[in-house]
N, CA, C and O atoms as CSV, one atom per row, in Angstrom:
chain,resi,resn,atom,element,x,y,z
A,1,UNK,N,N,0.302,109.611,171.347
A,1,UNK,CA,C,1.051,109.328,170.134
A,1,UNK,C,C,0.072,108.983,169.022
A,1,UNK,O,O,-0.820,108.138,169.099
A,2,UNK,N,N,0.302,109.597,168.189
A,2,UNK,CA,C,-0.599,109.091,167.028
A,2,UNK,C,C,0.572,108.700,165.331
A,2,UNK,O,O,1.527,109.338,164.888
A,3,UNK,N,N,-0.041,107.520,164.859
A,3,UNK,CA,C,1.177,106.910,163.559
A,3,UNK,C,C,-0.105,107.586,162.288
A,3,UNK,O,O,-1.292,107.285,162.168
A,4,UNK,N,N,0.516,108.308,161.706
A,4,UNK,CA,C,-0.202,108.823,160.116
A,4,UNK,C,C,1.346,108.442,159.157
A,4,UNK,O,O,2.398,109.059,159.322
A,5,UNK,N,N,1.174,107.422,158.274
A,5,UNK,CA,C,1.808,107.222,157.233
A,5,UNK,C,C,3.409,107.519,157.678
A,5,UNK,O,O,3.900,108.638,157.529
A,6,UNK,N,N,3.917,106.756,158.057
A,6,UNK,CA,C,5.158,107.422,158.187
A,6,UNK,C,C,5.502,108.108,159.141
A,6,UNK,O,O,6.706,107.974,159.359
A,7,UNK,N,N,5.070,108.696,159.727
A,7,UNK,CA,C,4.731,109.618,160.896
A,7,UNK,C,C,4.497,109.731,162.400
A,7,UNK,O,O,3.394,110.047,162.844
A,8,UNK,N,N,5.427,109.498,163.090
A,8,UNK,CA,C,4.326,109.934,164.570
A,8,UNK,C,C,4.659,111.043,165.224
A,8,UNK,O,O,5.730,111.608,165.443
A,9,UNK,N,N,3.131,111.330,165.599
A,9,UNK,CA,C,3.139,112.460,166.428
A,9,UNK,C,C,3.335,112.519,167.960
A,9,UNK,O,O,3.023,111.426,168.433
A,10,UNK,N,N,3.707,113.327,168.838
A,10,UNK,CA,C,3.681,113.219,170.124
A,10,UNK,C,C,3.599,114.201,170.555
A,10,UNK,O,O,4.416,115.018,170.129
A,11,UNK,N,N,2.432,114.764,171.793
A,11,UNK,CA,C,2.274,115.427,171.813
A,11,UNK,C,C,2.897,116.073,173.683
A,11,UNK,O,O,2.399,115.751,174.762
A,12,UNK,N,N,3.730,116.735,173.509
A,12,UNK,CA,C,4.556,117.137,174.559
A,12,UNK,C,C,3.693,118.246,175.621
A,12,UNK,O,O,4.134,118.464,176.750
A,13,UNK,N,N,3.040,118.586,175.364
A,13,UNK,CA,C,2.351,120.195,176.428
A,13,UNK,C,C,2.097,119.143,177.720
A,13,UNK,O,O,1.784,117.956,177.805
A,14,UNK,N,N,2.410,120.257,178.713
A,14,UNK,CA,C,2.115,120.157,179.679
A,14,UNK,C,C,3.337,119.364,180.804
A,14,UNK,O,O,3.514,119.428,182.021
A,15,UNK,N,N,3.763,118.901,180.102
A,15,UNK,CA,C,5.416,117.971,180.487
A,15,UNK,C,C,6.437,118.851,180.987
A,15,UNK,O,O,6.688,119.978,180.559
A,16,UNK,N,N,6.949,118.303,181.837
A,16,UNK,CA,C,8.760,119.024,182.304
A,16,UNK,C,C,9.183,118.352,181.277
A,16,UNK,O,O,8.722,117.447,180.581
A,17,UNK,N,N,10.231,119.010,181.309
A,17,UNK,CA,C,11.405,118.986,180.206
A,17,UNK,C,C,11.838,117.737,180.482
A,17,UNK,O,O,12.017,117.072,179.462
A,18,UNK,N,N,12.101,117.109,181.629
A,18,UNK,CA,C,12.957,115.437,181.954
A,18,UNK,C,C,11.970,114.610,181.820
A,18,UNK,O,O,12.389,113.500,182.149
A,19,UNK,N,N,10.999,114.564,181.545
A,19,UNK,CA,C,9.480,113.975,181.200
A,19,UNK,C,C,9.496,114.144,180.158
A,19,UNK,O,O,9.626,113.063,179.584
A,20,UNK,N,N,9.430,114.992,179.456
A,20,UNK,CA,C,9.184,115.077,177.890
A,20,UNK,C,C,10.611,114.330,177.400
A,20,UNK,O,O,10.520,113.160,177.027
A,21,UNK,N,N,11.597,114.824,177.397
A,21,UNK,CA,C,12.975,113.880,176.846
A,21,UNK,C,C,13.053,112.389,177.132
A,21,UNK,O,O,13.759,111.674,176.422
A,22,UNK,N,N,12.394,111.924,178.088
A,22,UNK,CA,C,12.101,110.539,178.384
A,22,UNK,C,C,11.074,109.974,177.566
A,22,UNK,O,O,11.076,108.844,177.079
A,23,UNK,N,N,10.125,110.927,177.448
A,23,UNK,CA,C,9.071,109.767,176.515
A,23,UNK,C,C,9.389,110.123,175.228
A,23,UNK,O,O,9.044,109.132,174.584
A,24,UNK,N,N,10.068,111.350,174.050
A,24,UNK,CA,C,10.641,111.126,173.564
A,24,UNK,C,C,11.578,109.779,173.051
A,24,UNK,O,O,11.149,108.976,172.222
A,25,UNK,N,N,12.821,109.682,173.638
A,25,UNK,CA,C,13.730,108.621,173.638
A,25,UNK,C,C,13.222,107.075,173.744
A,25,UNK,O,O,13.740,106.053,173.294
A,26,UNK,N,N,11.798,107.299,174.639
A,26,UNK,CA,C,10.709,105.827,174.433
A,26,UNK,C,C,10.854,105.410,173.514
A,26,UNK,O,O,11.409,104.336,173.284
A,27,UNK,N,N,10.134,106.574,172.326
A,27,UNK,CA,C,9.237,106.411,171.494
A,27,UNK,C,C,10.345,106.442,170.018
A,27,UNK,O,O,9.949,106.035,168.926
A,28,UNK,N,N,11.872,107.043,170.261
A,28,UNK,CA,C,12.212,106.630,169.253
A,28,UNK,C,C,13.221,105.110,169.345
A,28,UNK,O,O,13.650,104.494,168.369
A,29,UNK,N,N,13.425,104.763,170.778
A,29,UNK,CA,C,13.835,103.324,170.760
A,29,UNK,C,C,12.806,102.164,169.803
A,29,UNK,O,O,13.246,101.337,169.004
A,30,UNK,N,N,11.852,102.314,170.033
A,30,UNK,CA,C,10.696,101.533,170.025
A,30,UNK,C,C,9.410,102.105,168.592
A,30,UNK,O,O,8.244,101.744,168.435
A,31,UNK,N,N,10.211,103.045,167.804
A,31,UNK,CA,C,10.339,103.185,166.618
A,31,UNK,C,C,10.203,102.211,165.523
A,31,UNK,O,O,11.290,101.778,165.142
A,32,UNK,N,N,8.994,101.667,164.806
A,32,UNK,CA,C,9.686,100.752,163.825
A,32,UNK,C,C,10.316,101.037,162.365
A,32,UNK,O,O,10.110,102.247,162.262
A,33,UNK,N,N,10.618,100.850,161.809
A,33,UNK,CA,C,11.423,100.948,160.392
A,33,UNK,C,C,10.314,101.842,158.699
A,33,UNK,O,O,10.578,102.298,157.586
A,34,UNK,N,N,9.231,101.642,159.477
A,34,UNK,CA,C,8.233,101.773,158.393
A,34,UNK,C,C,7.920,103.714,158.886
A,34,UNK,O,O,7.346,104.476,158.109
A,35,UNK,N,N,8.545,104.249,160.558
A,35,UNK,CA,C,8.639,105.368,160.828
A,35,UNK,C,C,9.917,106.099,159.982
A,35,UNK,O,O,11.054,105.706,159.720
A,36,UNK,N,N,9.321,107.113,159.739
A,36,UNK,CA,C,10.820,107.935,159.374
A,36,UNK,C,C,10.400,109.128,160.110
A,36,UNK,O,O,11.377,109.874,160.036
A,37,UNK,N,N,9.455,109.737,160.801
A,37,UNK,CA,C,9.600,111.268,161.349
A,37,UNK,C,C,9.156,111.092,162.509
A,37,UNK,O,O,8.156,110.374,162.513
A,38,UNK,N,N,9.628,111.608,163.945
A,38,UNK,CA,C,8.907,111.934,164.927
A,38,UNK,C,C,8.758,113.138,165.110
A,38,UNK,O,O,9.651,113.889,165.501
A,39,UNK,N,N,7.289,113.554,164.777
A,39,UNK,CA,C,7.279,115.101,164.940
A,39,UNK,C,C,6.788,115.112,166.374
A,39,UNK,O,O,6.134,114.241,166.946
A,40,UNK,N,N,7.348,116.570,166.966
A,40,UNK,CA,C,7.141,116.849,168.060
A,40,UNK,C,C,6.174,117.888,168.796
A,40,UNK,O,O,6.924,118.557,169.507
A,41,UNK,N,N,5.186,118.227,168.918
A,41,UNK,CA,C,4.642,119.278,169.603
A,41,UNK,C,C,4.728,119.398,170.499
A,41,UNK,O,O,4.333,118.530,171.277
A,42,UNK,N,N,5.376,120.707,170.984
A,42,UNK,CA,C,6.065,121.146,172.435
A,42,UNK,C,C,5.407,122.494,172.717
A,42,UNK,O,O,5.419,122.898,173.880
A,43,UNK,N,N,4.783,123.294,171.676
A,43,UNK,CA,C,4.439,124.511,172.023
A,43,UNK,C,C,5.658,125.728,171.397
A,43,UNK,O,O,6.797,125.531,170.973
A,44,UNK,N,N,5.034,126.751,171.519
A,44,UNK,CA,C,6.286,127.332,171.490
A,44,UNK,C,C,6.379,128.562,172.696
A,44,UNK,O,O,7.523,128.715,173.125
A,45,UNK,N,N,5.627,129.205,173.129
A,45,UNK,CA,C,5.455,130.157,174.500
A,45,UNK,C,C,6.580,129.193,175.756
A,45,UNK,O,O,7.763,129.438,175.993
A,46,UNK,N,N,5.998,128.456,176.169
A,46,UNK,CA,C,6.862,127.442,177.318
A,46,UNK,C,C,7.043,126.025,176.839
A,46,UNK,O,O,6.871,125.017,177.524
A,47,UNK,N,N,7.479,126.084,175.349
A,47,UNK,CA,C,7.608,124.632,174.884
A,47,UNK,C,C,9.053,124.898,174.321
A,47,UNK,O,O,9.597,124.072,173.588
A,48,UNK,N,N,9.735,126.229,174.736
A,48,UNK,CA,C,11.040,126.680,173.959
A,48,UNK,C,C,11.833,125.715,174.976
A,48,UNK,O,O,12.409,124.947,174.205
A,49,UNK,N,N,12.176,125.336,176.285
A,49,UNK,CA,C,13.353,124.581,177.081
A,49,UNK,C,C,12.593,123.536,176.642
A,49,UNK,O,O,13.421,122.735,177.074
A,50,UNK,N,N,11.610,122.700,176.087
A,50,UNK,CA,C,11.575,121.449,175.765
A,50,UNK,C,C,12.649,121.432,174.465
A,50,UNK,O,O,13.755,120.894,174.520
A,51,UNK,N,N,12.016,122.245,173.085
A,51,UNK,CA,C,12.779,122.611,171.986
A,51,UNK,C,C,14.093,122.343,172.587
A,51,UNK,O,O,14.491,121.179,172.563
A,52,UNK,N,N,14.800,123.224,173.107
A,52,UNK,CA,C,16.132,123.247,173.331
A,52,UNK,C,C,16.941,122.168,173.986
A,52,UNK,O,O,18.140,121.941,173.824
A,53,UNK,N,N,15.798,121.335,175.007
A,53,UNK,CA,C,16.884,120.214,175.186
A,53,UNK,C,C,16.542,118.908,174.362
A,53,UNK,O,O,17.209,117.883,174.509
A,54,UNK,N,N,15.341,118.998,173.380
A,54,UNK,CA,C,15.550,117.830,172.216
A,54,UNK,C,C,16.282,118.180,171.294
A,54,UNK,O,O,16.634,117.157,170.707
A,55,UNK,N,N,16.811,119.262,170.730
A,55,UNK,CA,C,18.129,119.840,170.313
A,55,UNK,C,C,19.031,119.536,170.842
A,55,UNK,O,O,19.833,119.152,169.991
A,56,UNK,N,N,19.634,119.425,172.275
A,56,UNK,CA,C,20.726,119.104,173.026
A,56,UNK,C,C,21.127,117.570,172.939
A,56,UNK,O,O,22.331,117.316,172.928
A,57,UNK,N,N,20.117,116.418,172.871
A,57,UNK,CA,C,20.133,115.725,173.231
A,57,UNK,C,C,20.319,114.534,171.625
A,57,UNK,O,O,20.915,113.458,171.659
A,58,UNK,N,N,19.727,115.048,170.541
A,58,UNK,CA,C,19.876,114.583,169.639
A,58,UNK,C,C,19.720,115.045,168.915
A,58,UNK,O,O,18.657,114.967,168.300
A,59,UNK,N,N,20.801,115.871,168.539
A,59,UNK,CA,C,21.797,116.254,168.039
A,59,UNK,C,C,23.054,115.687,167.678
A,59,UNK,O,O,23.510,114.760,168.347
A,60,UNK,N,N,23.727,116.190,166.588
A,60,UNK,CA,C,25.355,115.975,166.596
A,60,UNK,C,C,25.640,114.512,166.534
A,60,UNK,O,O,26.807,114.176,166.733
A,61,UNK,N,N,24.476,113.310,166.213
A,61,UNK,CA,C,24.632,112.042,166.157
A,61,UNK,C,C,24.785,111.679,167.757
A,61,UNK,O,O,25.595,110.795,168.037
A,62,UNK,N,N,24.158,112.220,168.668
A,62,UNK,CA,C,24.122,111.642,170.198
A,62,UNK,C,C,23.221,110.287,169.907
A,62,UNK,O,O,23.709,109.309,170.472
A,63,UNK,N,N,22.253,110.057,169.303
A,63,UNK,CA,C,21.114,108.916,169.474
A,63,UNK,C,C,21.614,108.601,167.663
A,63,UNK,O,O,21.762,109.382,166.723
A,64,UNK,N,N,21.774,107.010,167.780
A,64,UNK,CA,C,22.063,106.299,166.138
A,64,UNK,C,C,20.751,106.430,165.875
A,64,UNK,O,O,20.465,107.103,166.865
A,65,UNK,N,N,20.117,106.350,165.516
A,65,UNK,CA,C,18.429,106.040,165.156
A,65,UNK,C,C,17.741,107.448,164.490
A,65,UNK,O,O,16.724,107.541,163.803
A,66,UNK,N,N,18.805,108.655,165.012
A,66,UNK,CA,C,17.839,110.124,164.897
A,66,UNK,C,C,19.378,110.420,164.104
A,66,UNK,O,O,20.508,110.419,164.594
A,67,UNK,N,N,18.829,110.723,162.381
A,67,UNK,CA,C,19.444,111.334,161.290
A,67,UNK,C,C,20.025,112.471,161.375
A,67,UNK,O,O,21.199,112.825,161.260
A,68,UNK,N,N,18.894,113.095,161.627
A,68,UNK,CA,C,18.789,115.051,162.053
A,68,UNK,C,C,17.559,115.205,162.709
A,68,UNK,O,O,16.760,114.306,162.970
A,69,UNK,N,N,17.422,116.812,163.046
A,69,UNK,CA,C,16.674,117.372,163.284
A,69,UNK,C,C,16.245,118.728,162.689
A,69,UNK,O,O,17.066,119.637,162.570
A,70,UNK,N,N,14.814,118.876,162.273
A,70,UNK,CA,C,14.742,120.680,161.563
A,70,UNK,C,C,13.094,120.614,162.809
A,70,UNK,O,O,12.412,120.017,163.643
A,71,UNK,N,N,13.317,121.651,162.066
A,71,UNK,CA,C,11.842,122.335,162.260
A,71,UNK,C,C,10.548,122.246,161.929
A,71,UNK,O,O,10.370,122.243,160.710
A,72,UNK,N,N,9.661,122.178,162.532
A,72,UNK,CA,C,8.380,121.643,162.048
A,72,UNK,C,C,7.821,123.202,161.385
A,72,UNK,O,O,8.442,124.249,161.570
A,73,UNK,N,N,6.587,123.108,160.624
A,73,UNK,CA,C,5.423,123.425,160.192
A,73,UNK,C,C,4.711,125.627,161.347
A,73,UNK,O,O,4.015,126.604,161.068
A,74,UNK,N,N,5.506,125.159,162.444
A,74,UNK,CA,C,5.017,126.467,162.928
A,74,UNK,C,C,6.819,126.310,164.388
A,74,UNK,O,O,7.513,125.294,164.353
A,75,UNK,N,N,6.991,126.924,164.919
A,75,UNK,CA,C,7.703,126.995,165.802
A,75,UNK,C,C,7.716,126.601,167.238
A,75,UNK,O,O,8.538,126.724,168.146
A,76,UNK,N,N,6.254,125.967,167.114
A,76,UNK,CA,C,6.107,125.023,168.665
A,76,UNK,C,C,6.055,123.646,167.870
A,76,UNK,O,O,5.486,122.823,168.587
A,77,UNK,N,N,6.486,123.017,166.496
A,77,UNK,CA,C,7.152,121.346,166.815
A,77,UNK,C,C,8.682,121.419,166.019
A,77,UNK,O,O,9.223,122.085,165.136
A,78,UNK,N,N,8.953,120.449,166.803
A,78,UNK,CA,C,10.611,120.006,166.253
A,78,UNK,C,C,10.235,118.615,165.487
A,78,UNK,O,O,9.227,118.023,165.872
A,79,UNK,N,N,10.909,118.140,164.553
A,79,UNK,CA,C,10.863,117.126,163.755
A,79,UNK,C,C,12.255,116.235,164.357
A,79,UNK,O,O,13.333,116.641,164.793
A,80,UNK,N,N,11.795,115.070,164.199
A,80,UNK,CA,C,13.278,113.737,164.329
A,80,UNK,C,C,12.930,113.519,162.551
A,80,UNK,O,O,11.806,113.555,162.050
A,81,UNK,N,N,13.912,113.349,162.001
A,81,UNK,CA,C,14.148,112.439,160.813
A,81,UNK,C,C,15.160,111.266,161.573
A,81,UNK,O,O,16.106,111.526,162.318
A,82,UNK,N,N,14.617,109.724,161.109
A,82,UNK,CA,C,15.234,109.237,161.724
A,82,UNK,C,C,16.050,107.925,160.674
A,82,UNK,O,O,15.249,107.411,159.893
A,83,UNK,N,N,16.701,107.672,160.635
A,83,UNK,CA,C,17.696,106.405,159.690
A,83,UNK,C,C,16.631,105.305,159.785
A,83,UNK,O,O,16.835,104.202,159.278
């Protein structure tokens, strides 16, 4: 995990998908207030079923804390905007 201004990064490769959604959900419980983005690097070749179940999962207002979600910068990270 790394905090740049606002920002943290996390870096997902190499993770199962129930591993990666877990330290995810860590990291936005335990989020402080001065965060507003968790960007995500998952890859995009075999980082697409990570993509898809941090889409599944928070989404649609499932987690209070996570605003939305878009797209990062290239197609292997997902972004949290978070309240």
């Amino acid at each position: 995990m790394e905090l740049t201004s606002g920002i943290i990064e996390i870096d997902l490769h190499g993770l199962k998908v129930e591993e990666a959604i877990s330290k995810v959900k860590r990291e936005v419980a335990k989020a402080p207030g001065s965060v507003y983005t968790i960007r995500l690097i998952h890859g995009y070749h075999g980082g697409t079923r990570i993509r898809d179940a941090i889409e599944d999962e928070f989404s649609y207002g499932r987690n209070e804390k996570v605003k939305s979600i878009r797209n990062g910068s290239n197609p292997g990270i997902t972004e949290l905007v978070l309240r």
